[in-house]
N, C-alpha and C positions, 0 to 999 in steps of 0.2 A: 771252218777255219781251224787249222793246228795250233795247239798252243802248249808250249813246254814249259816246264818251271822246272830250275834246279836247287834242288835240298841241299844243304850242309848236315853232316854227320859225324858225332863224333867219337872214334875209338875209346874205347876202357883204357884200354893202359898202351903204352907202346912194346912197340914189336920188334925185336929182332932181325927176326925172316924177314920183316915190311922192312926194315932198314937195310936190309942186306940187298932184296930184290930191288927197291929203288936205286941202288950203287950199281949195282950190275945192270940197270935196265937204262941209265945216267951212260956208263960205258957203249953198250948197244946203238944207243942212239948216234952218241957220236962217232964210233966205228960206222957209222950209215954214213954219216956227215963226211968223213974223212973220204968216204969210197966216191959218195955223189959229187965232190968237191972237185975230187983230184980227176976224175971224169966228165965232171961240168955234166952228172945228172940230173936232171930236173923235173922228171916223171916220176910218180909213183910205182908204175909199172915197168917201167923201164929199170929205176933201184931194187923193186922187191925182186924182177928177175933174176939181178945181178946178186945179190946178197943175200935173200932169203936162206938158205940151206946154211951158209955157211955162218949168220949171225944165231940159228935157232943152235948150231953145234956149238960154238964156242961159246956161246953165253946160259944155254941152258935156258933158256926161256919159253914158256908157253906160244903155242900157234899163233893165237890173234897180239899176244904182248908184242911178238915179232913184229907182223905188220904193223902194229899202232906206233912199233919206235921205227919202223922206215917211214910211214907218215909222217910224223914228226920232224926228222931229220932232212925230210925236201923241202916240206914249209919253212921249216930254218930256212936252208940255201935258198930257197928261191928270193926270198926278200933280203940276201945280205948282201953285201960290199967286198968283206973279206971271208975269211971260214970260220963258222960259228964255232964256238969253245960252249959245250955241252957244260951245264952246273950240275953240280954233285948232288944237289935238291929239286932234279929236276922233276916235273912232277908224271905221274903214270896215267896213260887213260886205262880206261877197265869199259869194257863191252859188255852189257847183258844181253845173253846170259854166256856169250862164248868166255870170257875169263871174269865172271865177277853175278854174283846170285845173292838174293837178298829175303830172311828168312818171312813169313808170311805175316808174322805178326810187328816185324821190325824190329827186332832184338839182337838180330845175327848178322854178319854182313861176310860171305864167301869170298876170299878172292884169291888168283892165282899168283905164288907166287915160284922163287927157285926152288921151293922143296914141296910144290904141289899143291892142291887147294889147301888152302887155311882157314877157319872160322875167328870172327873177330864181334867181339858183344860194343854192340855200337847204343849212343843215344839220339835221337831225333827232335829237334826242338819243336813246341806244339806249335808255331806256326805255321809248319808243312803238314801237321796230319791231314789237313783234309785233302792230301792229295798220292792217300796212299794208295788209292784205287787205281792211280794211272800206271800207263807202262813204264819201265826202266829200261833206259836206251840205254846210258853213257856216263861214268861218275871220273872225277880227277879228283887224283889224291895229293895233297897240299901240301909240306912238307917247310914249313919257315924256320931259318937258324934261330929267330928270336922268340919265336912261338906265336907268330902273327898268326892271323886271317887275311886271304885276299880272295876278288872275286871276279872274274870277266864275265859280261854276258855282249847282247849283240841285240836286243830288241824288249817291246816293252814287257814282256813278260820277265823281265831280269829285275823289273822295276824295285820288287820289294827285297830282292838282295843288294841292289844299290842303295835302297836305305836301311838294310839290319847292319849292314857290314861297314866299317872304318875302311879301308883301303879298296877302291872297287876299279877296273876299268872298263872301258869298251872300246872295242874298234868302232869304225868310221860309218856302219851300217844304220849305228843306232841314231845318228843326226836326223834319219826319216823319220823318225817317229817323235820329235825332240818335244812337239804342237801336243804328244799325249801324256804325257810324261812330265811328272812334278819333281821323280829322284830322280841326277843324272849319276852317271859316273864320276869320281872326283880326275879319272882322265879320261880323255879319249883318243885312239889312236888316228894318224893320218891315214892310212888304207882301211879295206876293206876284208873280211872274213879269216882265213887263215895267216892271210900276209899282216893283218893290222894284229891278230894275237901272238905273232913272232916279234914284232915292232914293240909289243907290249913287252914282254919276254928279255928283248934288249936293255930297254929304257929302264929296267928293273936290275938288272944283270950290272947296268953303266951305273947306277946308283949306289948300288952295295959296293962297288970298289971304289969309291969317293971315302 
């Protein structure tokens, strides 16, 4: 059985470039949005066809940052109503190891930004060390105007970030598991997998302008 756990990490000081590359990488996305929208895209292959060359030129962004913000940008559309309005905090995914490396010991954390890889002295809370042995797939970087934490997961291995963490949600996958599982989410979305963390993404987005 696979089983994945996602770590929280956290930056020394802040960053510039990280603030700069997240705006620009906020713009990318919805530059995808706008194209998918206005063409009634809904493939991922179908947008990366159309957009790819001409979002990595204008925005300057890393190979895989490209495709992770046309990903992004058709999970948006596919689950909206009207055309999604991209937040300025939106958050970045990062690939290991294609835009994002992580140094051996955990002290260093690589990632791509507009001026090229970066190094960043991170800290790790001890209750993820014993899981520094496993692979590194996939990290998102978080970015709250008040200095929150938040946390989506989708199954029980999420379980102990739904209880470290004050603000957690989950899409609608994680109801199968509900019988193993003592922390839930304090929400859960009504769909399933990418459409339920767009949903999430909204309900959060429709909050903050209250």
């Amino acid at each position: 059985m696979k089983v994945v756990a996602t770590a929280k990490v956290k930056l020394a000081e802040v960053s510039p470039v990280l603030d700069d590359t997240m705006k620009v990488y906020a713009q990318a996305v919805q530059f995808c949005v706008d194209i998918a929208w206005r063409q009634k895209i809904k493939s991922k292959a179908q947008l990366q066809q159309r957009c790819y060359y001409e979002v990595k030129e204008r925005f300057g962004l890393q190979a895989q940052l490209v495709i992770n913000a046309i990903t992004q940008a058709v999970e948006m559309v596919k689950s909206a109503h009207s055309k999604p309005e991209v937040s300025k905090e939106l958050s970045i995914r990062f690939n290991f190891p294609r835009c994002a490396s992580i140094a051996h010991d955990w002290t260093f954390l690589s990632l791509s930004t507009i001026e090229g890889r970066v190094k960043f002295q991170i800290t790790l809370p001890e209750v993820f060390e014993h899981y520094l042995e496993w692979k590194l797939v996939e990290s998102t970087l978080i970015k709250d105007y008040k200095g929150r934490f938040f946390f989506c997961g989708d199954s029980p291995n999420d379980e102990p970030m739904f209880h470290y963490f004050r603000y957690t949600a989950g899409v609608k996958n994680i109801l199968h598991f509900v019988y193993r599982m003592k922390h839930m989410p304090t929400f859960i979305a009504s769909k399933d997998g990418g459409e339920g963390f767009a949903e999430i993404v909204e309900t959060i987005l429709k909050g903050r302008s209250k």
